[in-house]
N, C-alpha and C positions, 0 to 999 in steps of 0.2 A: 656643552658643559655637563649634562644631565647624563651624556653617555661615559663624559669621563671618567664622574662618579660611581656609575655601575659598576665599570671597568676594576676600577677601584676597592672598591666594594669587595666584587669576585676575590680579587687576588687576595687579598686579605684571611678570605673563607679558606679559600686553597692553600696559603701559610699554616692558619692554624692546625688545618686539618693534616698537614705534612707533618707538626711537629708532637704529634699526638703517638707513644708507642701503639704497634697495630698488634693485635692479639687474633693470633688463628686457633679458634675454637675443633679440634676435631675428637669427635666420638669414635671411640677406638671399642667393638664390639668383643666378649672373651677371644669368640672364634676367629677372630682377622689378628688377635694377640698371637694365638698358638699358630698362627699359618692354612687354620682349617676353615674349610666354608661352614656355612650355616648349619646347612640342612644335615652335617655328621654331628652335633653337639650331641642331640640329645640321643641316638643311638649311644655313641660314647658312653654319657652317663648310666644310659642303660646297661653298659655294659660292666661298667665298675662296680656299679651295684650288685650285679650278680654275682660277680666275683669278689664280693665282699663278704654275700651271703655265705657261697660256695664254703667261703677260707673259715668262716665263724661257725659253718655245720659241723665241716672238719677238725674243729680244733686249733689250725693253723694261726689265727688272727690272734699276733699278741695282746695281753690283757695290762693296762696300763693303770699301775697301783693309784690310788686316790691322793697318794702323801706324794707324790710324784709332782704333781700341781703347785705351780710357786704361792696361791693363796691359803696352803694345806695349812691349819693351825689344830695341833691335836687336842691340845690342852681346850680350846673352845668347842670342839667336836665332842670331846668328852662332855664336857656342860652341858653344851645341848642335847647331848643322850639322855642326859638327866630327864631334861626339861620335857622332853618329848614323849618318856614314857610315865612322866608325872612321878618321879622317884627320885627323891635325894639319895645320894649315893656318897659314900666317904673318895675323897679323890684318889686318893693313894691305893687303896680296897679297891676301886673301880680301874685304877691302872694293874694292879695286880692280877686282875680277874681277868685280864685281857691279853696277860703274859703268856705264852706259850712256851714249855721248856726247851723248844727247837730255837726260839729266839735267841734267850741267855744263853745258849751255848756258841750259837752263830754269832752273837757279839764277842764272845768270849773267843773264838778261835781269830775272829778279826783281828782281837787284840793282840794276840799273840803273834798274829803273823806280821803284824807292826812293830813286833819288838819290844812289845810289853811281857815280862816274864811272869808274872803274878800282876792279873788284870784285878783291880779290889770293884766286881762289879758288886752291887747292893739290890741287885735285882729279886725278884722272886715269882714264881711260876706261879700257875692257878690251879697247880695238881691239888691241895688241902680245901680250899674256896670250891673246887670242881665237886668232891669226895661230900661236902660238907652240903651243898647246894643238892645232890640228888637226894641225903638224908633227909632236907624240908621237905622238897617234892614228896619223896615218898611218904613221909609223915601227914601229910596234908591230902595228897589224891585219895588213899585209901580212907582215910574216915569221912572227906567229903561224897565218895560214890559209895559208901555204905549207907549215911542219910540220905541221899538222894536217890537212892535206888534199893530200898528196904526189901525188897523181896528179890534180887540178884543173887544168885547161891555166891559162898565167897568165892569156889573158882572162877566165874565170872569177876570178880571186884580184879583178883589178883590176875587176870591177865590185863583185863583196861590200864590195871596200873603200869605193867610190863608192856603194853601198848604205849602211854604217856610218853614212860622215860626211857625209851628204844630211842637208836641214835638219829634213826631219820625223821621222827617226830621233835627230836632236840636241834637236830642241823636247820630243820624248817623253818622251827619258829628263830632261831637264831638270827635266819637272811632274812625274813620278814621285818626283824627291828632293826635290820642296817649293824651288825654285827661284822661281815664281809671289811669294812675297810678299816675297822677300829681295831684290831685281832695286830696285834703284833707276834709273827710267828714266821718261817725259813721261806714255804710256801705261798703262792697267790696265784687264784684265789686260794682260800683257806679248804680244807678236804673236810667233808663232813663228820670224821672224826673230831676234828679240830675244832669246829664250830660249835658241834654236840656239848664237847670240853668246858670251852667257852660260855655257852649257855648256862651250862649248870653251875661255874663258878661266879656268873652274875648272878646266880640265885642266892649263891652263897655267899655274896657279898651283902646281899639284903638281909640276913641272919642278924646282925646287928643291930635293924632297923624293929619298930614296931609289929608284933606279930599280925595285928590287922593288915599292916601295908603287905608283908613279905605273902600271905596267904592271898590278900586279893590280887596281886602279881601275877604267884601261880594257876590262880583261878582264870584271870583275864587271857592268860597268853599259853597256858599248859593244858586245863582241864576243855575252855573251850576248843579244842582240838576234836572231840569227842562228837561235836553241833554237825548234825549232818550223818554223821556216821550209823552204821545198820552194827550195834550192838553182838548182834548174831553170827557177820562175819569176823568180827575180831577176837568174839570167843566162840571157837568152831567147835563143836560136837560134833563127834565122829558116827555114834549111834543112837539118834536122837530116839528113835524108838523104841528102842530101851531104856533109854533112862526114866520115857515117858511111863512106860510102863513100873521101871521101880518106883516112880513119884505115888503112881496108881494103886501100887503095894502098899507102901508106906500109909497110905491116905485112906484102905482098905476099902478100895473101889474096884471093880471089874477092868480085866487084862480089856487095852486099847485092841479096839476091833477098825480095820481099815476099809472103808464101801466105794466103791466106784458111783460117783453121783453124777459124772458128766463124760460124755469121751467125742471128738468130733476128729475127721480124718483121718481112720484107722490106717488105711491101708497108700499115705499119700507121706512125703518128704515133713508136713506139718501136720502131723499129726497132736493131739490135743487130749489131755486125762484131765480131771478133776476130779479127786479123792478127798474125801472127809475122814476122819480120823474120832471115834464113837467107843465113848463108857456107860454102861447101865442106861443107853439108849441117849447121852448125850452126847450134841457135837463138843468136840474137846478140839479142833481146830481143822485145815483143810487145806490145800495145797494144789498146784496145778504142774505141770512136766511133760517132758514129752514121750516118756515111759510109766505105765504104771509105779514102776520102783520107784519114781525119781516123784512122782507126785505122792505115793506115800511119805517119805524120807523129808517132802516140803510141807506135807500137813504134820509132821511130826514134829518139825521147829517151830509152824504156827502154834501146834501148842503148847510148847514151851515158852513161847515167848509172852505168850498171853496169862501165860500163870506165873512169868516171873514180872509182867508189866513193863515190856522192854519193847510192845508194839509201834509204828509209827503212829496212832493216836495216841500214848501215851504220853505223861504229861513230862514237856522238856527238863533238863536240869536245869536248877535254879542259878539265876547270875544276878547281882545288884544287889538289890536290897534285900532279896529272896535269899540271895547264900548269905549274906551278913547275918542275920536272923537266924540261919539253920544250925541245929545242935552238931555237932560231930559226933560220929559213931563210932569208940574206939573196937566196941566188941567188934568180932566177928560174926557177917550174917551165917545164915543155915548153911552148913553143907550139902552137898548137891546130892551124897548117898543119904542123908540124915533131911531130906524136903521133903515135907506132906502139904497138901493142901490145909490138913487141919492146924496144924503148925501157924501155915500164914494168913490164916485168919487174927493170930494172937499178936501178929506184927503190925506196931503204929506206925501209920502211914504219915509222914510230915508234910 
């Protein structure tokens, strides 16, 4: 009895287990998907890679617009532009600013070629917002780097400014705010003119706003541009030792005399000057080269730069709470034939 039951038992086990559907589990590898073994995957990928780089040195690699994207919302993009550079901005003013006149005309020939005869588009470019926008810049860079840099001859002020609002310092800071996919314009990406445009008609768009905000704008995102920068290359003098020398007139000090104080490796590939640059027995500044001429011509910008106070220990331009506080200076500082030393002694220092 006892075995019949087992018996019993068994077959029972073997029922159920027949009428159970049976699920074949198998792990299907990328590489056994494509037909390849293992060990070519990651060459492959290596090789893609390269050839991605290759195509995007070149140019080759299409650029795939951001409003492209089925979650593209512009109208919320726009808002968060706001938000992000901490700027209310009028919505309609901030779509305008973004207008490119290559746009409205490309909607406009669209339409036309739909069979629209008179398209009534209501659009408008950011040419007047663009025009209007360098007028703050310019209004605002120039009296901020007059107070902040009181002894600058104004040729110096007026190239910085012409430094600022050049177009590759406009296209810069433009990609830096994410400017690139909100631009509605023919081309993409957008051409640095374009961007430049762009920029400046966001400026222009904050015209409307409080002159505290639209000034610290430009301050934050325009004049810091300048942080880092060597003063001396971007406004280049061509004859620094002369002019040192007309300072020296003006100032009725003794003509700059140039002394060799240091020379190492005369006659080798690295050769070495060290020239000081001396009036009525004082060092007026000093300079290093790999020619006498060239170590003159460097002590002759040291000292100019120490007499306009534009050296790297010099003290940074003010941002924060420092430029909120600063007067603006609508004069003009000293001209560069009309600088004496005695003169800038009579200049306060902020």
């Amino acid at each position: 009895m006892a075995a019949w039951r087992r018996a019993i038992t068994g077959a029972k086990h073997i029922l159920a287990s027949s009428c159970r559907p049976t699920i074949n589990r198998t792990i299907f590898s990328s590489a056994r998907v494509c037909g390849m073994q293992s060990r070519w995957v990651a060459p492959l990928y290596r090789e893609l890679k390269h050839r991605h780089t290759k195509m995007k040195r070149m140019g080759l690699l299409p650029v795939n617009k951001r409003s492209e994207y089925i979650e593209w919302n512009y109208d919320a993009e726009l808002y968060g532009f706001g938000k992000r550079l901490q700027v209310e901005f009028d919505a309609e003013t901030l779509r305008e600013a973004l207008t490119d006149s290559s746009y409205v005309a490309q909607e406009t020939q669209r339409q036309q070629e739909l069979g629209v005869s008179d398209p009534g588009l209501t659009m408008s470019n950011n040419k007047d917002l663009a025009a209007r926008g360098e007028r703050i810049m310019s209004d605002y860079c120039g009296p901020y780097l007059r107070a902040a840099l009181p002894l600058l001859p104004e040729e110096g002020v007026s190239a910085l400014v012409e430094y600022l609002l050049s177009e590759d310092i406009m296209s810069a800071v433009g990609y830096g705010i994410g400017l690139r996919d909100l631009i509605l314009c023919k081309e993409h990406p957008p051409s640095p003119t374009t961007m430049a445009r762009c920029f400046r008609a966001i400026v222009g768009a904050l015209g409307a706003s409080p002159a505290a905000q639209c000034q610290a704008f430009v301050r934050d995102f325009v004049v810091a541009q300048l942080v880092g920068k060597d003063i001396d290359v971007i406004w280049k003098i061509e004859n620094p030792m002369a002019v040192l020398g007309n300072i020296l007139h003006q100032s009725r000090q003794g003509e700059p005399e140039s002394r060799l104080i240091f020379q190492a490796g005369q006659k080798t590939l690295q050769a070495i000057y060290h020239v000081g640059v001396y009036s009525d027995k004082q060092c007026m500044g000093s300079g290093y080269g790999e020619t006498v001429d060239t170590a003159v011509k460097e002590a002759a910008h040291d000292a100019l730069r120490r007499l306009f106070h534009i050296t790297d220990t010099a003290r940074p331009l003010p941002f924060g709470r420092d430029a909120d506080v600063l007067p603006l200076k609508t004069e003009a500082n000293m001209s560069l034939d009309h600088w004496s030393i005695d003169k800038s002694k009579n200049v306060i220092m902020c």
